[in-house]
C-alpha positions in Angstrom: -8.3 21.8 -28.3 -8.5 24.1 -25.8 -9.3 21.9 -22.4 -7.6 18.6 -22.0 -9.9 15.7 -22.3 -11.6 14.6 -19.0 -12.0 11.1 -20.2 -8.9 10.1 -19.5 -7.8 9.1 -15.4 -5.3 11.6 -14.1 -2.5 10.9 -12.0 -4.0 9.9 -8.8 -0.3 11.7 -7.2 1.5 14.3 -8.7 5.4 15.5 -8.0 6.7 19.1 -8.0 9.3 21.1 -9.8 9.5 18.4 -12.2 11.3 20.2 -14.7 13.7 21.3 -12.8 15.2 17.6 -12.6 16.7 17.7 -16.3 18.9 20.2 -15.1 19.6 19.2 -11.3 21.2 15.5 -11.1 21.2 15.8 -7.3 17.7 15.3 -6.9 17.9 11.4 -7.2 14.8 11.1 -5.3 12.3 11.0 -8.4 14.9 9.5 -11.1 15.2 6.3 -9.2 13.0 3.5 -10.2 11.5 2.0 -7.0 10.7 -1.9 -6.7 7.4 -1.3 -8.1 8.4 0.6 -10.9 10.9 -1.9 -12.0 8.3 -4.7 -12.0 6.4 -2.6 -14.1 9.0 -1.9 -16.7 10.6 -5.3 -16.5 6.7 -6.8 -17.6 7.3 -5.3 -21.2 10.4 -7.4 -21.6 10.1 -10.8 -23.1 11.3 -12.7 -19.9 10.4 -10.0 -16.9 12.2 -11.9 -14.6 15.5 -12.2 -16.5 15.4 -8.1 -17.1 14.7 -8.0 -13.2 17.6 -10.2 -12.6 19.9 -8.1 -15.0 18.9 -4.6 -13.5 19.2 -5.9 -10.3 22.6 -7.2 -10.7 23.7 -4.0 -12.7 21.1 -1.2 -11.2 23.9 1.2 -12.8 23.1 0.3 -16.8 20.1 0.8 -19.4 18.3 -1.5 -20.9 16.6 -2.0 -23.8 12.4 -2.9 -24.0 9.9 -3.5 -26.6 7.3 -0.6 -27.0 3.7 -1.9 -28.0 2.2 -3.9 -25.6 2.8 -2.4 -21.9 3.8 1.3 -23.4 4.6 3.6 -26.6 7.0 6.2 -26.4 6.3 9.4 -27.8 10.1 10.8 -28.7 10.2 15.0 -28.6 13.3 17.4 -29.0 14.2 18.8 -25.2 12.7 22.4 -26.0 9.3 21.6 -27.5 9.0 18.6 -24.9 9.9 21.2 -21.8 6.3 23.2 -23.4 4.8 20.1 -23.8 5.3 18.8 -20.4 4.9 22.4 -19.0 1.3 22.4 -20.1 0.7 18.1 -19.1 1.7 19.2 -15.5 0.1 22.8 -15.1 -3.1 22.2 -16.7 -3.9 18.7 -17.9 -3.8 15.5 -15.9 0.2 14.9 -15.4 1.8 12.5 -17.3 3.6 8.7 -16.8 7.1 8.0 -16.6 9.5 10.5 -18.2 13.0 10.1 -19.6 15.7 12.0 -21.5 18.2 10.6 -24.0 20.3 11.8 -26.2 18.9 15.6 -26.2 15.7 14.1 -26.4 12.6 13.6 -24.1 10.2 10.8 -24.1 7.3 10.1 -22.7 5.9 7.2 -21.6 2.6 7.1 -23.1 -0.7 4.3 -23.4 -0.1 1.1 -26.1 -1.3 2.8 -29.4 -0.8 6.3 -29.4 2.3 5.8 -31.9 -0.5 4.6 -34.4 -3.1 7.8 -33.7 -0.9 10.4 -32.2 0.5 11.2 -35.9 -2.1 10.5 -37.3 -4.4 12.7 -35.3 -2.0 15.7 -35.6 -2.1 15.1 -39.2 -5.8 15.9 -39.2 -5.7 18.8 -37.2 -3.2 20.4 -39.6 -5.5 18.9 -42.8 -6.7 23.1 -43.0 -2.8 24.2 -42.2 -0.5 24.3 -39.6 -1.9 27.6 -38.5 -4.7 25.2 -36.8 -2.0 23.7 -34.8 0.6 26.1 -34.5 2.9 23.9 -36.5 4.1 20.9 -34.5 7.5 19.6 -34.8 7.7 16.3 -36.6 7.3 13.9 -33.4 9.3 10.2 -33.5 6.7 7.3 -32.3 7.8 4.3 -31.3 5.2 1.0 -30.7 4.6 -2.1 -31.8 7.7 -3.9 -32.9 10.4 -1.1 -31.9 12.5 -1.4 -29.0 13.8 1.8 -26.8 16.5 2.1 -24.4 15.3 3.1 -20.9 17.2 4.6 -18.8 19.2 2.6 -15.6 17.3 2.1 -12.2 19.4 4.2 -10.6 21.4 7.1 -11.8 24.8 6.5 -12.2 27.9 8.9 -12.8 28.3 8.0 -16.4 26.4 10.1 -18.9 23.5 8.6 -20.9 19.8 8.1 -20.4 18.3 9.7 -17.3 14.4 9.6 -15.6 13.1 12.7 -15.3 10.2 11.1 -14.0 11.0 7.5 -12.9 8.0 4.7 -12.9 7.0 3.9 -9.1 4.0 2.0 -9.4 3.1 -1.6 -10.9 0.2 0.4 -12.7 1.6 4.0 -13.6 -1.2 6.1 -15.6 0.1 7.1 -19.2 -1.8 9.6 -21.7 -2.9 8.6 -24.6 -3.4 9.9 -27.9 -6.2 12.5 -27.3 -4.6 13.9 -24.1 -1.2 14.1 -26.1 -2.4 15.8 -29.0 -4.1 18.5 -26.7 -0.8 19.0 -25.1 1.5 19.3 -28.5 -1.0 21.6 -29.8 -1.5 23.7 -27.3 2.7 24.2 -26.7 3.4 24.6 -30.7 0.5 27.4 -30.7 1.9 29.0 -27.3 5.2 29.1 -29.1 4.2 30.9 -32.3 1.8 32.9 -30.9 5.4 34.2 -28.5 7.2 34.1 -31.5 5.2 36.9 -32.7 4.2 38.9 -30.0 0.8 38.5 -30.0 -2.2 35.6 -31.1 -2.1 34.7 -34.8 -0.7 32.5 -37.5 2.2 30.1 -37.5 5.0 31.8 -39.1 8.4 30.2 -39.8 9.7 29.1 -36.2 13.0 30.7 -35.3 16.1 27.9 -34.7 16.0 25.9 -31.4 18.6 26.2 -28.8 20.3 23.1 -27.8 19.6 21.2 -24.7 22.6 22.5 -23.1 21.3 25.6 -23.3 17.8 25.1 -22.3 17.0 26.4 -18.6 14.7 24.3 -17.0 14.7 25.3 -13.3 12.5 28.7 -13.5 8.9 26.5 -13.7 7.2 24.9 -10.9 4.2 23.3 -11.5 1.2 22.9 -9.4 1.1 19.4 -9.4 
């Protein structure tokens, strides 16, 4: 687990200082959903036209989609998903769309990686967590759940917010393998800083809350 793997299609365009945008609300720019993207979302819904007509009619509210068929959402806490992210954008291929909720992230990822993605990390900590660094227990959502996505345009009201808002009727999403590479490499990168140097997972030290979390220091390379 130590490249990401180059089967998967990357982003074909990237953004920069994309983490910098769950802590700046003024840039608006890349949490709006464009035209395109909206299509795209609305296509998981069970009547794509009616959720069109709804967002379009109230571009200020979420709504609600079915996971499975379109996308799966992989559900992280805000500070392992910052690593996580961190390492998609500075040395794998990107990611999809990206969303926070509720002091959580999640990421748009390919239909069936909420079937393998647990089970995959499951294998690689088979030996012991020292193998992956211990990742936090992730919450996948696929076939037959539903997930509230946040509103086409960002609105004064708090709630859920893009962090990276769909733009295309085809956006690229990881899957399973490219995920797992990621998780991994952020929970070993944050034991491996938790002791100083390279080595086993220990017991991880609590989390900070979102609040507290600065996100504007990183800029990736994308």
């Amino acid at each position: 687990m130590t490249a990401w793997p180059r089967t998967e299609k990357p982003l074909t365009h990237r953004r920069t200082d994309l983490l910098s945008l769950l802590g700046e609300a003024e840039r608006q720019l890349t949490e709006r959903v464009t035209q395109d993207g909206a299509a795209w979302l609305a296509s998981a819904a069970a009547s794509p036209r009616s959720a069109l007509a709804l967002w379009h009619g109230r571009p200020e509210a979420p709504g609600v989609l079915p996971c499975g068929a379109v996308f799966d959402i992989v559900n992280l806490p805000a500070v392992f998903a910052r690593r996580v992210l961190d390492r998609l954008w500075s040395e794998g291929p990107g990611s999809g769309p990206v969303a926070a909720h509720r002091g959580r992230v999640l990421l748009f990822a390919a239909p069936g990686t909420a079937q393998r993605l647990p089970a995959l990390i499951g294998w690689e900590e088979w030996g012991g967590t020292e193998r992956t660094g211990g990742v936090p227990p992730l919450l996948c959502h696929g076939a037959g759940d539903a997930v509230t996505v946040p509103p086409l345009a960002p609105g004064p009201a708090p709630g859920p917010r893009w962090v990276v808002a769909p733009d295309t009727r085809g956006p690229w999403l990881p899957g399973p393998e490219v995920l797992l590479w990621a998780c991994v490499g952020a929970a070993r990168a944050t034991s491996r800083s938790a002791h100083g140097r390279p080595g086993p997972a220990a017991r991880r030290r609590p989390a900070p809350s979102p609040s507290d979390i600065d996100f504007s220091s990183h800029r990736s390379g994308c």
